[in-house]
N, C-alpha and C positions, 0 to 999 in steps of 0.2 A: 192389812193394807200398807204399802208402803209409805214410809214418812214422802215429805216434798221433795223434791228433787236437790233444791238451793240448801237444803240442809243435812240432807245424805252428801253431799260436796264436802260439807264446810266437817263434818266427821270423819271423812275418809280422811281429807286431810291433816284433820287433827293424829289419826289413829299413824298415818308413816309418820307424822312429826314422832308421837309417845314411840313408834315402833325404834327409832334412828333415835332417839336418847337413852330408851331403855337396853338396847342392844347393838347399835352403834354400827359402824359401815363393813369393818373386818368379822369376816365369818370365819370359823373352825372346823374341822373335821377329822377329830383324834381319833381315827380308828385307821386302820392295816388293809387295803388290798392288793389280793394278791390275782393274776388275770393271769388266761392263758391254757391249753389245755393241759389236765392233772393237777389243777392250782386247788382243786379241794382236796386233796390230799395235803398237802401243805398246809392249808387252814386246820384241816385234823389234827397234826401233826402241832401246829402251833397249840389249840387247845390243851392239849395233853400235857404238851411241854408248861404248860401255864398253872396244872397242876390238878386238875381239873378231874377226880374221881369220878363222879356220878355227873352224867351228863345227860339233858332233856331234849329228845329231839321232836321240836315242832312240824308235822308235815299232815299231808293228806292220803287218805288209803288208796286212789287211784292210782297215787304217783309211786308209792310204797308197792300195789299190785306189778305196775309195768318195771319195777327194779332200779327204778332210779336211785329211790332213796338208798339204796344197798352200795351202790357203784360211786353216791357220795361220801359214804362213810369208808370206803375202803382203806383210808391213812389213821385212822384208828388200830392203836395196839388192845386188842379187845379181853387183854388178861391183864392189863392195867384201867383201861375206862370202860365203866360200866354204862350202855346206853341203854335208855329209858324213853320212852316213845307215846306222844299224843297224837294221832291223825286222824282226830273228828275234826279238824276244820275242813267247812264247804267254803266255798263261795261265796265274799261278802260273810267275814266271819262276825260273830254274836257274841251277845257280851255273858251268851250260858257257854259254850264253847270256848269262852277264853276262861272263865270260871273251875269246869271240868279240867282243860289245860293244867290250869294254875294247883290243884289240889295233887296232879299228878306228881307236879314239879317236887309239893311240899313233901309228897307220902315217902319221896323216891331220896330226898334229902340231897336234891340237885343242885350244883352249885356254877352250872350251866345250861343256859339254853342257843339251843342249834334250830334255827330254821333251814328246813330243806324246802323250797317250793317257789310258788308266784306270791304275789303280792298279799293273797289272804295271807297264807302260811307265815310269812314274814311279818304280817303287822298282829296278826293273832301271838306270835311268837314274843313279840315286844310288850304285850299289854299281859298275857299271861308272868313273862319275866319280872311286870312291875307289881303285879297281884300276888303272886307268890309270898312276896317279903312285906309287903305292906298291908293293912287293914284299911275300913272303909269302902263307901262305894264305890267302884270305878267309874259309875256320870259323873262322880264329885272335880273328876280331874280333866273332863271334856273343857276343851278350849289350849288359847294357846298357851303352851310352859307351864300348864296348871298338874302336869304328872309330876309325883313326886321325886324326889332327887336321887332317890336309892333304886337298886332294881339289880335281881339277877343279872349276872354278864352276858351281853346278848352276841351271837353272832351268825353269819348269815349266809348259805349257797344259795343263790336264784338260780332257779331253772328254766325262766323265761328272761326275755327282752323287753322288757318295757316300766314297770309300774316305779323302778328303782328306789323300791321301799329299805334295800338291801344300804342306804348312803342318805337315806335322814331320819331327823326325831322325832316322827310323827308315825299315827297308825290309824287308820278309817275301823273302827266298828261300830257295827250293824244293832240297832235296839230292837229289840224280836215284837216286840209291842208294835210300834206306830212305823217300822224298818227304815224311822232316820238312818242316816248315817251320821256318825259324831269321829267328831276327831280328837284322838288326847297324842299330848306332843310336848316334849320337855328332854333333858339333854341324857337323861340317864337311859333315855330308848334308843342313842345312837347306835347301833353295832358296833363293838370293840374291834370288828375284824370281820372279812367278807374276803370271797372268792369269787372270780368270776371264769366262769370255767363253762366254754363252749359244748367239751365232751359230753356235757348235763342238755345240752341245748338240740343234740342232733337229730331226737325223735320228734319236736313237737308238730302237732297237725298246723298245718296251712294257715286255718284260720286262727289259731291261737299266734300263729307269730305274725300274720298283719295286725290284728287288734292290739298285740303289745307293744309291735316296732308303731303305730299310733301314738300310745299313750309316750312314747318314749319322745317323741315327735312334739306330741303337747306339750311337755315338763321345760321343754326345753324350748319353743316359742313365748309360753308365758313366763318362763323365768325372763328368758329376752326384752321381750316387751314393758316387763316391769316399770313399775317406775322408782323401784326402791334399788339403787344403786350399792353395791355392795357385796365385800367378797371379794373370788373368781367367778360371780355368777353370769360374766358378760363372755369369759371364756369358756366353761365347764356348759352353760348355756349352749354358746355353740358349735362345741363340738358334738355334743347331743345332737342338732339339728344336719350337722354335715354331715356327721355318721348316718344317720337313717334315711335321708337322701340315698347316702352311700351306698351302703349295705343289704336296706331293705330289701331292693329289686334284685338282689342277686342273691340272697337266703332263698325270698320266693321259688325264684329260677333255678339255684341247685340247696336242697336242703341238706344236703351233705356236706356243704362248703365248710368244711370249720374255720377257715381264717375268717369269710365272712358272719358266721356263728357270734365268732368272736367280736368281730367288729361294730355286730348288734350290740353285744352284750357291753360292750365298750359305753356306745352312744345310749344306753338304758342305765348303766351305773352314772356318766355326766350329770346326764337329767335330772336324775336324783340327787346329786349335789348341788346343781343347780337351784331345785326348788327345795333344796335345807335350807339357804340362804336368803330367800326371797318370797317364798311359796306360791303358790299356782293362780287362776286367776279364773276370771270369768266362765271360760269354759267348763271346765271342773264344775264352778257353781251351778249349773245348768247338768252337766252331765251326773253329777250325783243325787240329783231329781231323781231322774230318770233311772237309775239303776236302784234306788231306797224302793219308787214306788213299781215299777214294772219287770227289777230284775236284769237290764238289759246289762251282758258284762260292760266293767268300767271301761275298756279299751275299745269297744263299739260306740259307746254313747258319746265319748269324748273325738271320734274319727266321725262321727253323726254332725258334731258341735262345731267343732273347731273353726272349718273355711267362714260360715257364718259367722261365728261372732269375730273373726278378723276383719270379714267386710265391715260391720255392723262398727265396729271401732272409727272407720273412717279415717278422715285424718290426724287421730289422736296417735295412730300408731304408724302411718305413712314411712316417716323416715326411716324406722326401726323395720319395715317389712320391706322398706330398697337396700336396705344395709344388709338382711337377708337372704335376698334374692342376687344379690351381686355376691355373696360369701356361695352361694351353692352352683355359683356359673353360671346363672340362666341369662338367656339375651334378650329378655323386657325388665331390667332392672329397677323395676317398681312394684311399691304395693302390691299390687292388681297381677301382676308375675307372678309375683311369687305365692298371693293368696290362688292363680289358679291351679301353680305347681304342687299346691295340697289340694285342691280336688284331683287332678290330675297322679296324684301317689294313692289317695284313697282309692280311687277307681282300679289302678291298677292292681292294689291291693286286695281289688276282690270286695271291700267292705260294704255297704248298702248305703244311697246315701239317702233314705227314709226307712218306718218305722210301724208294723202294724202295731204294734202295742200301744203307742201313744193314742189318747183317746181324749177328745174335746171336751168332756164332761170334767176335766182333771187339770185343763192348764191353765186357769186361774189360779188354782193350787202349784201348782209347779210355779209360775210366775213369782209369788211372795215369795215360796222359799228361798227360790233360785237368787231374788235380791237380799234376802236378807244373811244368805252367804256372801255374795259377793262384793256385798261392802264391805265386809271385811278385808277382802284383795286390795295390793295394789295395782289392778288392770290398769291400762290406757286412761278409758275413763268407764264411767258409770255407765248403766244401760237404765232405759226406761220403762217398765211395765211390758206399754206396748211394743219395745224392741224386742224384748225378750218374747213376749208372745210370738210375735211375727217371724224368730227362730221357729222356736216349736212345730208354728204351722207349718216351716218348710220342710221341717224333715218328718213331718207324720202323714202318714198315707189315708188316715182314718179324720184327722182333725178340717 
């Protein structure tokens, strides 16, 4: 059950106060990208040059069957680095598949790890890089900055738009047991170096690039809205958001477009630096319910979440959502604007804006958890129980 209200307040605040001493308002991001079509070549090219023998590439077999993974590695001199290959991660990767990963890493004597993929491939890639060199358990290191310091060299090609795991220190894995989702997050999981390369972008289905130009969508409101100032997260923020405004409707409309390919893939790397600096908010807390208990992809549940709990913010985030809606053009520059300019992108998106899987017997449950993540945010403000309920209901068909 959740503590009281006046006292989930008085913690939150304590927790940005401890956050802004312990780590202070200037954010970092030591790593190299490179944007543009053929930029993973380049990235290969930098690896090697880095000295880099045995290299581990992290990916998934669907993506490895349609030849993607193949046309990433092409900037590889393949009589100099030897690539070595895990592609058991699913969706919503587990902490036995980062495990498996990580043994390959050791047997093969890897002294790099390569993510090729979406947001699994990339945060499994990071946590098997930390497992590899380190012992102990990996829940030991759940929470934030509790990953250890050292860690295979990570680095990164997305081949989607959105989850922009490819631009911070953090990785969502999946507990096969109770299918929490946990997050381990610390500096040594940053990618050294990332590509962002449209030409990887040109096949994906429809629905995979609304739900990720989404999530990309999300990274980048709740960085905005934060209330922990700090960084570039007020610019990196949004251009995320102007980007996917931008670009979304015209990927949709020609998927061949690679400038606009690019353009996604632009406003999805922001985001992601964005929420390095600041990290994500309510939404997320609620959307990762939802994806631990029913499965539903991240980039759905969070395009499900999001208009909601913007209204539901109320005037906590007001100014910051006319400060948005005047940054994207629109001419009701308020609140109210621009939260219907995101139902208005979702729809056209294609995405749903309810849910059979959601089921009544389960959101009380979803409820706790969903607060007991998101006080650790710094959203707008806090939500109550019954807010959060009264989400849920709107978007489930069955509740």
């Amino acid at each position: 059950m959740a503590a009281p209200y006046p006292l989930r307040k008085l913690k939150s605040g304590l927790k940005l106060k401890l956050a802004k001493i312990l780590m202070g308002d200037k954010a970092t991001t030591p790593h190299f990208a490179w944007a543009g079509a053929g930029s993973s070549e380049r990235l290969c090219a930098r690896i090697e040059q880095s000295g880099h023998k045995n290299v581990l590439v992290v990916t998934d077999k669907p993506l490895r069957a349609l030849g993607v993974v193949d046309r990433a590695l092409e900037g590889f001199d393949r009589s100099v680095t030897t690539l070595h290959f895990y592609d058991g991660v699913e969706p919503d990767p587990t902490f036995g598949q980062v495990a498996e990963g990580a043994k390959v890493c050791r047997d093969s004597y890897c002294t790099a790890v390569l993510a090729v993929g979406g947001g699994s491939s990339i945060d499994a890639a990071k946590v098997i890089a930390l497992e590899a060199v380190n012992e102990g358990d990996p829940m030991s290191w759940v929470g934030l900055n509790k990953a250890p310091a050292t860690a295979v060299p990570i680095y990164a090609i997305p081949t989607t738009s959105g989850t922009g795991s490819e631009a911070t220190m953090g990785a969502v894995i999946t507990h096969e047991v109770d299918h929490s989702k946990q997050i381990i997050s610390g500096l040594a999981v940053l990618p050294r170096a990332v590509a962002v390369d449209p030409d990887l972008m040109l096949g994906l289905p429809p629905a995979i690039t609304a739900a990720t130009g989404l999530d990309a969508l999300t990274h980048g409101i709740e960085a905005y809205t934060s209330l922990w100032e700090r960084g570039s997260r007020t610019e990196t923020s949004l251009m995320a958001i102007q980007g996917v405004f931008k670009w979304l409707p015209k990927v949709l409309l020609e998927p061949g477009n690679v400038v606009a390919r690019e353009g996604m893939a632009l406003a999805a790397y922001y985001g992601g630096v964005a929420i390095n600096q600041v990290n994500v908010g309510f939404v997320h807390a609620i959307a990762h319910q939802l994806g631990a208990r029913y499965g539903i992809p991240h980039g759905m549940a969070n395009a499900l979440v999001l208009p909601h709990v913007l209204k539901a913010y109320g005037s906590a985030a007001e100014p910051k959502l006319a400060e948005l809606a005047r940054a994207i053009g629109l001419s009701n520059t308020t609140g109210a604007g621009f939260i219907d300019a995101v139902f208005e992108l979702r729809e056209l998106a294609g995405l749903p804006s309810q849910h059979a899987a959601i089921q009544a017997r389960d959101i009380d449950a979803i409820v706790e958890a969903a607060i007991a993540e998101g006080d650790g945010y710094f959203s707008p403000r806090l939500f109550t129980p019954d807010e959060v309920k009264s989400i849920l209901l709107a978007i489930s068909v069955n509740a």
